[in-house]
N, C-alpha and C positions, 0 to 999 in steps of 0.2 A: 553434469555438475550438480551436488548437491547443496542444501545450505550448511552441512557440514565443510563443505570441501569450498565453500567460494566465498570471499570478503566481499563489504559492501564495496571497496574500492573495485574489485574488480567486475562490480556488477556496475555500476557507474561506468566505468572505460567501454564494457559492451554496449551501453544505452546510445555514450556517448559515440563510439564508433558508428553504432545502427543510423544513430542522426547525422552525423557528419559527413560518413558515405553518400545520400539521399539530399546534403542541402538544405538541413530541414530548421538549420539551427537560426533561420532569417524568419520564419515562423514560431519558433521556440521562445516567447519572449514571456515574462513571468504570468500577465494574465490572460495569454493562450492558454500558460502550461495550469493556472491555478481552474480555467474554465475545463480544462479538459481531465482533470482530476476529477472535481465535480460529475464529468457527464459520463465519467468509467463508473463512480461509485456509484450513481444512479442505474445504469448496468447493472453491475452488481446487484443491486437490491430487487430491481427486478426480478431477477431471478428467484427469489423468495418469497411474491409476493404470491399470494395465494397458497400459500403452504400455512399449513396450521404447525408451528414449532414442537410439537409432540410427536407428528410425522417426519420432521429432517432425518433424525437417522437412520430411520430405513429406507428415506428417500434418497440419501446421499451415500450411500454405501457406493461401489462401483460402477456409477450409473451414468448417462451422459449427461445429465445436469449436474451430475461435479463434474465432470469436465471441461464444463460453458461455467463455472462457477471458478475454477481455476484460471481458466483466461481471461476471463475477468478481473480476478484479481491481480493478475501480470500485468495487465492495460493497466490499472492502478498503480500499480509498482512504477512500472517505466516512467510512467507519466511524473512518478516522485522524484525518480530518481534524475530524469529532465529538467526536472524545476530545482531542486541542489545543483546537478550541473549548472544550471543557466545563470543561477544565482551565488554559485561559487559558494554554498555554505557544506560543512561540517554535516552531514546528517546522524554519524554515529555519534557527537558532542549534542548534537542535540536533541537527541532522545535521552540518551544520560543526564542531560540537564533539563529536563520537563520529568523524566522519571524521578529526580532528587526532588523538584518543587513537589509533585505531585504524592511522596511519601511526608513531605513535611503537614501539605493541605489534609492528605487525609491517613492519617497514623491510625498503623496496625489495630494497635490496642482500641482506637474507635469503630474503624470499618472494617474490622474483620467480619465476612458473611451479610454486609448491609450494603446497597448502592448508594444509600442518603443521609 
């Protein structure tokens, strides 16, 4: 499956299935799932440290640090899409609705090309 071909719903139901199977949802509770977010993304960044950011792309072309950088960010994912499960929100409403605040906070016409 791609992310062309798969809704967030149905990547939710798989999370959920994964957990459910396993028991795991007596463990799942919002700040396991908030701590375990945290301790994927730190994962993640790991992976980068020591890398001079001028070097990523030819360090990440086909290599096995994108591939420990992509499971990484799947531990990420899961772990999100656990925490909307566990907490019964909306995640595609709410990115739509931080996306809207966040074009009102910072309009085109100001930050185009600027972080600040």
């Amino acid at each position: 499956m791609t992310d062309q071909e798969t809704t967030l719903a149905q990547l939710r139901g798989a999370v959920a299935d994964f957990v459910r199977a396993r028991d795991w949802e007596q463990f799942h509770d919002p700040k396991n799932l908030a701590m375990s977010i945290a301790i994927e993304a730190a994962e993640l960044m790991e992976l980068f440290q020591w890398h001079r950011s001028d070097q990523l792309p030819e360090t990440l072309g086909e290599s096995p640090l994108r591939r420990r950088i992509q499971e990484e960010l799947a531990d990420v994912t899961c772990f999100v899409l656990s925490f909307a499960n566990a907490l019964d929100m909306d995640l595609s409403s709410a990115v739509q609705e931080k996306l809207a605040k966040n074009a009102r906070k910072y309009p085109v016409e100001q930050y185009r090309g600027r972080f600040q």
